[in-house]
C-alpha positions, -999 to 999 in steps of 0.1 A, spaced: 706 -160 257 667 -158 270 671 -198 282 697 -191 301 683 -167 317 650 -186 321 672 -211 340 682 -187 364 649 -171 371 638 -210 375 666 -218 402 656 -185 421 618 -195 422 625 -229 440 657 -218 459 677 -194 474 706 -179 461 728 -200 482 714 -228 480 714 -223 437 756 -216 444 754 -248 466 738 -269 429 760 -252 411 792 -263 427 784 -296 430 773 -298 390 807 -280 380 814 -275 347 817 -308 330 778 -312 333 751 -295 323 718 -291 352 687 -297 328 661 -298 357 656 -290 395 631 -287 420 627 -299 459 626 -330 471 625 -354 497 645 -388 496 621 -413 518 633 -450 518 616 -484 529 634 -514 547 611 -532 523 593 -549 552 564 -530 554 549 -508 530 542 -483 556 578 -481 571 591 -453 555 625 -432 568 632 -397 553 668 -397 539 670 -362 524 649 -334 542 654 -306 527 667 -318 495 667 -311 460 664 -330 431 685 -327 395 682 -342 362 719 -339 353 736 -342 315 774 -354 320 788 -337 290 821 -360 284 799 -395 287 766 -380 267 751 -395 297 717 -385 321 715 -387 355 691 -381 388 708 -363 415 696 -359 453 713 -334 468 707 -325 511 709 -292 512 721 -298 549 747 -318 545 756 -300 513 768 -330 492 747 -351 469 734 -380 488 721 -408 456 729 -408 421 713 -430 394 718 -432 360 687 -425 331 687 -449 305 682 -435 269 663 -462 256 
């Protein structure tokens, strides 16, 4: 019962209530949210190492448990756009 709680609490500390319902939805039920915090999503063309271009500002970032598969995952979600932007999959190993 207190870890639940403390999961809350943690979701308050790093973002607002709506933007905690906005995770929420997206996660749903099948899935269980072991980790978030804020993040931005910057990505390189690769042809520099300086040439950088922000993706996800303001976004968050999720370490995800998909319940059916037993699987892990890291989710970016834009809290502007409201929908989660990259998904990739955590090997076990």
């Amino acid at each position: 019962h207190f870890k639940s709680q403390r999961r809350v609490y943690s979701y308050k500390m790093n973002l607002t209530e709506k933007e905690a319902q906005l995770v929420q939805n997206l996660v749903g039920t099948s899935n269980k949210t072991l980790f978030v915090g804020i993040a931005e999503l910057l990505l390189s063309s690769g042809a520099s190492k300086e040439d950088w271009e922000s993706r996800v500002r303001p976004g968050v970032i999720c370490l995800i448990k998909d319940l059916e598969k037993d699987l892990c995952f890291i989710w970016v979600i834009s809290m502007t756009q409201g929908r989660v932007i990259w998904k990739q999959n955590v090997d076990k190993r």
